[in-house]
N, C-alpha and C positions, 0 to 999 in steps of 0.2 A: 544406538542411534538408528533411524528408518530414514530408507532412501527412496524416492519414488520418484520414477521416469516416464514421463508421456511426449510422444509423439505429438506435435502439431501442427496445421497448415499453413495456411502465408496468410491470415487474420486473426490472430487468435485474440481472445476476450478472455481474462478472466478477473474473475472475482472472489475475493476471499471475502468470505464473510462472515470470520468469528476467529480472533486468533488469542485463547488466553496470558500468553505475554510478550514475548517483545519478538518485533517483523522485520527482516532483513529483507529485499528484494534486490535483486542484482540481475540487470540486463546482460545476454548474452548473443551472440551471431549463430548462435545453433537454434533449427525448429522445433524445438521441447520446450519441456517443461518439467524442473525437478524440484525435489523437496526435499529437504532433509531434517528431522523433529526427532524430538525425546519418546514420544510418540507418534503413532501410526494416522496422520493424518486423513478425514475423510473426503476424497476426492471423486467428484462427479464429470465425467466427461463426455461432452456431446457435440462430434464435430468440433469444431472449434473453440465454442465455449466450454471453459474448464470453471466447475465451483469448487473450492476447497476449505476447509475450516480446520485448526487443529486448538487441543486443548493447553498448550503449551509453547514456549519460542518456540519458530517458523522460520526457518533459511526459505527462502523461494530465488531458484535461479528461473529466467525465461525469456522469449526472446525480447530486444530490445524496441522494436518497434508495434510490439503488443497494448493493449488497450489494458489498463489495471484499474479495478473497481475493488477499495479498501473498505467496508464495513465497520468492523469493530476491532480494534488492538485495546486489551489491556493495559500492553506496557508501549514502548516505545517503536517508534517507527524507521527506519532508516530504507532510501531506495537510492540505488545508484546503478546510474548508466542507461536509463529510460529515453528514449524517442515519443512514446506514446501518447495517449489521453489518460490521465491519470486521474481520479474522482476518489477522495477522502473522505469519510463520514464521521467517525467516532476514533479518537486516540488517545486514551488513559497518561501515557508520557511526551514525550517530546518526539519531534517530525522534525527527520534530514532527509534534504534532496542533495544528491551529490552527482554531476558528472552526467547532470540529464538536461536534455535538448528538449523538454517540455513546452509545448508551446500553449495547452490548457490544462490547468487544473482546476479542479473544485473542491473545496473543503468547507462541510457542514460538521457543527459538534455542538453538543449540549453545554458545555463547559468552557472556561477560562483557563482551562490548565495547559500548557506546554508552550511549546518556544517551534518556530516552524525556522529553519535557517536554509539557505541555499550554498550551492557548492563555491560558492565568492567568498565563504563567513561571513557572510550577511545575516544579518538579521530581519526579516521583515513580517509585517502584517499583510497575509494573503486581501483581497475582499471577500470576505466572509457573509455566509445567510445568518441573519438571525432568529432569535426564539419564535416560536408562533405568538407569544405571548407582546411581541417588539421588543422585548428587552434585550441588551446586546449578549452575546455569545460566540465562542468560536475560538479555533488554535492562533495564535499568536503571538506578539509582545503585548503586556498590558499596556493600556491606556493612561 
């Protein structure tokens, strides 16, 4: 297993933006940023903004009041303990938020597939973008 540690400032931004299966995010009181994958995840860091992708599950611990920009998950998504701005694109399985003080999120997807639940067991439909096309899309409960 590959471990990787960065240092961060007091704004940090990141974004992942390719994870081939399933994402674990987990907010912490420490200014880093770590990773832990089956493989050697490729991470870009500039000042503050951190971009990372890996081709495989993805542990991401970081801090909890950081801003998180999610791209693409194959598989499933799970984030716990977030304060931040949280922005969702593309998720292959199911989206858990647990034990996060989110005050905005955004979720865009091409698909009907997964179930998005909050740390209540709730279950709900975000307000989601739809197709360019109008036709509906997006993570949720079906209709």
């Amino acid at each position: 297993m590959s471990t990787q540690t960065l240092s961060l400032g007091s704004k940090p931004e990141i974004e992942i933006t390719n994870v081939g299966g399933d994402l674990t995010v987990q907010g912490w009181d420490r200014a880093e940023l770590e990773t832990h994958s089956d493989d050697s995840p490729r991470i870009k860091q500039d000042g503050d903004e951190v971009t990372l992708s890996c081709g495989s599950d993805l542990n991401v611990s970081m801090p909890r009041g950081a801003s998180l920009t999610v791209s693409y998950v194959g598989g499933d998504l799970k984030v716990e303990n977030l304060d931040g701005k949280v922005e969702v694109s593309f998720i292959g399985g199911d989206v858990i938020f647990f034990s996060c003080n989110i005050f905005k999120i955004a979720m865009r997807s091409s698909s009907d597939t997964g179930w998005l639940a909050s740390s209540a067991s709730e279950v709900f439909k975000p307000k989601l973008k739809g197709r360019e096309d109008g036709s509906r899309g997006g993570i949720g409960c079906p209709a």
